[in-house]
Structure formats: C-alpha cells, structure tokens
N, C-alpha and C positions, 0 to 999 in steps of 0.2 A: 322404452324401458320403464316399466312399472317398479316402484318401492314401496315394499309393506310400512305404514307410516304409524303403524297403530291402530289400535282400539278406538272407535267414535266417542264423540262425546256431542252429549243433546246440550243444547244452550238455544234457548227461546230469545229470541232479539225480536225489538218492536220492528215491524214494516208498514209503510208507508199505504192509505188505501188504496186498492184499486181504481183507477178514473174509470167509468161509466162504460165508455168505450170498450175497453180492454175488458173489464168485466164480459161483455157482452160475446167478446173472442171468445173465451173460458165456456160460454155457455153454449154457443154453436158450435165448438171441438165436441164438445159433450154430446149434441143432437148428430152428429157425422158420425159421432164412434156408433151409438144409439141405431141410426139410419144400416152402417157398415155392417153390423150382427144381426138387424134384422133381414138386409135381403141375404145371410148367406143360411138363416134357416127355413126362408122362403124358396131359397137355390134349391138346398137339399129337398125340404118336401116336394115341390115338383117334380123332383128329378126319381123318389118314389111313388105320385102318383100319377106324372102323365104319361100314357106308354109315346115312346119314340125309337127308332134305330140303335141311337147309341145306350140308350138304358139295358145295362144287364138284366138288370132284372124284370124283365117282362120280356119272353117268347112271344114270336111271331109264326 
C-alpha cells in the first residue's frame, strides 16, 4: 500500500566523505554503464553492416 505523503522538500544535510574504496565502486559502476552502451551501439552497427542469415536487411 502506497500513501501520498506530500510534496518533497530539499534539505541539504552534511555527509560524511566517501573512503577511497567506495569511491572507486562509484567510478567502475560508471566505466560498466560506459562499457554497457557502448557494445549495444557496436551490436547495432554490426548488425547493419555485416551481411549474415539473420539480418533483414541484406538479401541473399
């Protein structure tokens, strides 16, 4: 069960630094997501330019 609880409200609270470590998680999530969009534009363009069976678009 979800309750409408109101309108947000921003409040800036101080936090704590990040340790060195964890940092470094934050930066490698970042090179995966990075990594993850690159091979699916590398998927597509292959997939328009090498001809194969399953490619619609290229007759055989």
């Amino acid at each position: 069960m979800l309750d409408d609880v109101g309108y947000g409200r921003r409040e800036v609270k101080p936090r704590p630094v990040l340790p060195a470590l964890q940092l470094a998680d934050c930066m490698e999530e970042g090179f995966l997501q990075d990594a993850r969009e690159a091979h699916q534009y590398v998927i597509a363009l292959c997939c328009v330019l090498v001809p194969s069976r399953s490619n619609p678009l290229i007759r055989r």
